[in-house]
C-alpha positions in Angstrom: 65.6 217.2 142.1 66.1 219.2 139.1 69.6 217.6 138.3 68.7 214.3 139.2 65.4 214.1 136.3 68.0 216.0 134.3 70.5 213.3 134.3 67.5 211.0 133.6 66.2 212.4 131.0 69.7 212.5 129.6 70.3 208.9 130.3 67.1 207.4 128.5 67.5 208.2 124.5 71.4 206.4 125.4 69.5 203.3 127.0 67.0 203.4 124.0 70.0 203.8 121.8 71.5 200.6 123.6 68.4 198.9 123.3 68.0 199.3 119.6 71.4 198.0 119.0 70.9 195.1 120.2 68.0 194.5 119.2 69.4 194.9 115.6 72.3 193.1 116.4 69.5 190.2 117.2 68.2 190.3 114.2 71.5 190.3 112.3 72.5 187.3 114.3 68.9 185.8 113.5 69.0 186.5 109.8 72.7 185.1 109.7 71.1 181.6 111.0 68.0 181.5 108.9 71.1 181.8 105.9 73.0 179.3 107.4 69.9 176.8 107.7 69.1 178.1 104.2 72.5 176.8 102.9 72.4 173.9 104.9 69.4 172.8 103.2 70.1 173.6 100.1 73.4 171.2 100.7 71.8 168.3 102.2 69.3 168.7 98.8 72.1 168.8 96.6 74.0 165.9 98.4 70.9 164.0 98.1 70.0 164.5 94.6 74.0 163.9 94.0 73.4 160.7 95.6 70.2 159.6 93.3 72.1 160.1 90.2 75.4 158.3 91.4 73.2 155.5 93.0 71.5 155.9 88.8 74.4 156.0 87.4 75.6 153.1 89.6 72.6 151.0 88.7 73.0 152.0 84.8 76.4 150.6 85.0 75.6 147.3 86.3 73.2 147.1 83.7 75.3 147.5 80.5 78.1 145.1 82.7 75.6 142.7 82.9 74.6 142.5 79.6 77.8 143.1 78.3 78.5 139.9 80.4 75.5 137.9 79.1 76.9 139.0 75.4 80.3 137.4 76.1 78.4 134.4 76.9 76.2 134.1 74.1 79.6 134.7 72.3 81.4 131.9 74.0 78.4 129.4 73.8 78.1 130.3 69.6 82.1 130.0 69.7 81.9 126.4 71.3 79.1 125.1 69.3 80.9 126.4 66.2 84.0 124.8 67.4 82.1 121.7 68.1 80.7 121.6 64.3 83.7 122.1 63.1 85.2 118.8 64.9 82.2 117.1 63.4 82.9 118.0 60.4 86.5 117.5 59.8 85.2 113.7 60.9 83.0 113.5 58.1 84.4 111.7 54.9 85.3 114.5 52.1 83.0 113.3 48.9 85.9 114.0 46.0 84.2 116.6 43.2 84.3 115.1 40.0 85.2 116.8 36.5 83.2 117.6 34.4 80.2 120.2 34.7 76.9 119.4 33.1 76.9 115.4 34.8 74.9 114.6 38.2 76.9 113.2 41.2 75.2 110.0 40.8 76.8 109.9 36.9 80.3 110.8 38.4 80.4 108.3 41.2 79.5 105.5 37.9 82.7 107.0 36.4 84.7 106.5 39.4 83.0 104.0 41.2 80.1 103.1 42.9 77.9 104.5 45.4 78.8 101.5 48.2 82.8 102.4 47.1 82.0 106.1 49.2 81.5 105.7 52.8 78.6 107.8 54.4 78.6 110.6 56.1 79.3 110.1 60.0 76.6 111.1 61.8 76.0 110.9 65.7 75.0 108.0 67.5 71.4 108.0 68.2 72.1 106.8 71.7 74.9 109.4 72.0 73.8 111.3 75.3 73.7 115.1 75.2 75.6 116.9 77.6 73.9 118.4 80.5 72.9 122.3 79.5 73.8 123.0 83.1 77.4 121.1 82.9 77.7 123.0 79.8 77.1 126.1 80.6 79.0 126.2 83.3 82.6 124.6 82.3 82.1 127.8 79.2 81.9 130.0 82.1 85.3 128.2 83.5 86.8 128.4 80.2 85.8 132.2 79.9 87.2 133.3 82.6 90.1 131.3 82.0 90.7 133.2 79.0 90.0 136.7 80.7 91.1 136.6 84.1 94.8 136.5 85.6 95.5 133.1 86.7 97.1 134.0 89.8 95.5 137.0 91.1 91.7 136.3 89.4 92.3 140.3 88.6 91.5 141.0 84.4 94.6 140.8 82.2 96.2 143.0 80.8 94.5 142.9 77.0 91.0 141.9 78.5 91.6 144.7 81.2 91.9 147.5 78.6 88.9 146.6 77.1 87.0 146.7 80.2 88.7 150.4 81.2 88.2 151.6 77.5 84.0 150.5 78.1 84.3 152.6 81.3 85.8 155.8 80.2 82.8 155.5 77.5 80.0 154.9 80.4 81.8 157.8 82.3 81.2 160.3 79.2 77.6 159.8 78.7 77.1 160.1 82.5 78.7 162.7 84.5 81.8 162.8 83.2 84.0 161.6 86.1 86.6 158.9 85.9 90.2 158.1 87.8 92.4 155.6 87.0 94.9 154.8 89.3 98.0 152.7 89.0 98.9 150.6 91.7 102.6 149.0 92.5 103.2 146.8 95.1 106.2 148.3 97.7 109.1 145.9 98.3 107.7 142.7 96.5 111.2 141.5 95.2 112.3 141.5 98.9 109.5 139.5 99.9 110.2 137.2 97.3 114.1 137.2 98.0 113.4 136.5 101.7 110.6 134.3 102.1 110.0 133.0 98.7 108.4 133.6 95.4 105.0 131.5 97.1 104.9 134.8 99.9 104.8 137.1 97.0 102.4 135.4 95.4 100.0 135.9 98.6 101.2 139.4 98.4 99.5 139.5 95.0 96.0 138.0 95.4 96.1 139.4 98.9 96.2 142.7 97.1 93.6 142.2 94.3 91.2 140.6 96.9 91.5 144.0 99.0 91.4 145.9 95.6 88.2 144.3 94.7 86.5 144.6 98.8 87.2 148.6 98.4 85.5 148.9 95.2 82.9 148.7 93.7 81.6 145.3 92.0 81.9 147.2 88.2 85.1 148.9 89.3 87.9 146.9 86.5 91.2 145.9 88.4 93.4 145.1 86.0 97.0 143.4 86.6 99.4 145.1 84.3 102.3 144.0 85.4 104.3 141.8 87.5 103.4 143.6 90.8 101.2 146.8 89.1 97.5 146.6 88.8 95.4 149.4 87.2 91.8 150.1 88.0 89.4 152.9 87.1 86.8 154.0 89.1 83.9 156.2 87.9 81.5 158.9 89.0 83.5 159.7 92.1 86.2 162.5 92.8 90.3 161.7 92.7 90.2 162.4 96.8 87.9 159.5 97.3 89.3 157.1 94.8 92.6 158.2 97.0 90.9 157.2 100.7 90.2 154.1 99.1 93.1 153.3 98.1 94.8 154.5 101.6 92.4 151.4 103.2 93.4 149.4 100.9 97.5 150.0 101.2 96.6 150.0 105.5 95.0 146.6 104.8 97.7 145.1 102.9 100.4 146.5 105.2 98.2 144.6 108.2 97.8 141.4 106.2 101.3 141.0 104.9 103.4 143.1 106.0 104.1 145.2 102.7 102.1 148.0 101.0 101.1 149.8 98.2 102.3 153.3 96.2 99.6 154.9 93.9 99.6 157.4 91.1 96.4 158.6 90.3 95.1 160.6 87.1 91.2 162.3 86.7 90.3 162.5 83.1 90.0 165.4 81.8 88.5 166.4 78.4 88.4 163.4 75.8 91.6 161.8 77.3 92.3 158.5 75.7 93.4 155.3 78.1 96.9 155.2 76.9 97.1 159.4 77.8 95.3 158.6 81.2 97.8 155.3 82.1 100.7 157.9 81.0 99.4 160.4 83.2 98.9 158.1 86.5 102.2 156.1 86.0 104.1 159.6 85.9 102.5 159.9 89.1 103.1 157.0 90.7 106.5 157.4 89.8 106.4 161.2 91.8 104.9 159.6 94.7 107.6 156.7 95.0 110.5 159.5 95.1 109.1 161.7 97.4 109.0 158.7 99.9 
């Protein structure tokens, strides 16, 4: 009996030993969670307050678009009217200036001839109808985006296009800092063009700019720079996503028509101008097209 409450006695400060072990293993394990919920939380709150200022940023963005949109057409309304005046006015008879300071116009026209000898100026019919502010309005628009957008591809070009980038990078510095441009070049186009027809590669083209413009967003510029490049910068977002969404867009294409896309993409850094930033992504384009 004596052994047996021996080996008991021995027995019990190892099972209390066990026991607190585990329990402070327990703990641990608990205190590891509450961290992990900790961190989790203080993610999701950073992903959502991420997402307020992008959505901000986004709405920010529209807003200076759309005024600077309203400004081109207050500029192409003053531009029509001037031109307008000008036609007008290049109609009206040119009253000759006579010599001789010091003497009324009346006195000069006696010298010269007489006021019935010099027609009137033309001026409008009264009955003349006005054209429709509506009609108006709207074939400026036409002739606007005549002037700034690709006629094939309805992407911007090329002149108009760096404009729009330049206004980007410019939005992208007072916000948060982030901007990619990527440069975009259609894969095999000449052999589309050399097998079915220049009329294929043309569908190749919008096909391309109408994907471009579905995976962006609506202030995104996409800009054809060349033949079979386009160029677009994308703001507030990292180079991987700008890369995913390029990746649908190439998978779309390639379903659509056959043919795909190669990208080079360049994440400004510092106070990059465009012309560094287009250098920077057409270099690597060019690296992604040779290791293909």
């Amino acid at each position: 009996m004596k052994g047996k409450k021996g080996r008991k006695a021995a027995a019990s400060p190892k099972r209390s030993q066990r026991k607190a072990e585990l329990a402070e293993r327990e703990r641990a394990v608990e205190a590891r969670e509450r961290a992990a919920g900790e961190r989790a939380a203080v993610a999701e709150a950073r992903e959502r307050a991420a997402e307020i200022r992008d959505r901000a940023s986004n709405e920010r963005d529209a807003l200076a678009n759309e005024r600077d949109r309203r400004a081109a057409e207050r500029d192409a309304l003053a531009n029509e009217r001037d031109r307008h005046a000008t036609e007008r006015d290049g109609r009206r008879p040119i009253v000759p200036v006579v010599a001789g300071a010091g003497h009324s116009d009346r006195s000069g026209l006696a010298r010269n001839g007489t006021a019935s000898d010099v027609p009137a100026p033309e001026l409008p019919a009264a009955d003349e109808p006005a054209e429709d502010p509506a009609l108006e309005r709207a074939r400026l628009e036409a002739q606007l985006q005549r002037a700034h957008l690709d006629g094939l591809t309805g992407a911007y070009r090329r002149e108009v296009g760096r404009l729009a980038l330049r206004n980007e990078i410019e939005r992208a510095r007072r916000g948060d800092g982030r901007f990619v441009l990527a440069f975009v070049d259609v894969d095999g186009l000449k052999g589309v063009n050399d097998r079915d027809g220049h009329a294929a590669g043309d569908k190749v083209l919008r096909t391309l700019a109408a994907t471009m413009r579905a995976n962006l967003r609506s202030y995104d510029p996409v800009v054809r720079y060349g033949g079979d490049e386009f160029v677009c910068g994308v703001s507030s977002v990292e180079a991987d996503e700008v890369r995913h969404r390029l990746n649908v867009i190439d998978q779309s294409l390639r379903n659509a028509t056959g043919v795909g896309v190669t990208a080079g993409l360049a994440a400004m850094t510092g106070n990059e101008t465009l012309e560094e930033l287009t250098e920077r992504a057409d270099a690597a384009l060019l690296e992604a097209k040779r290791s293909r």
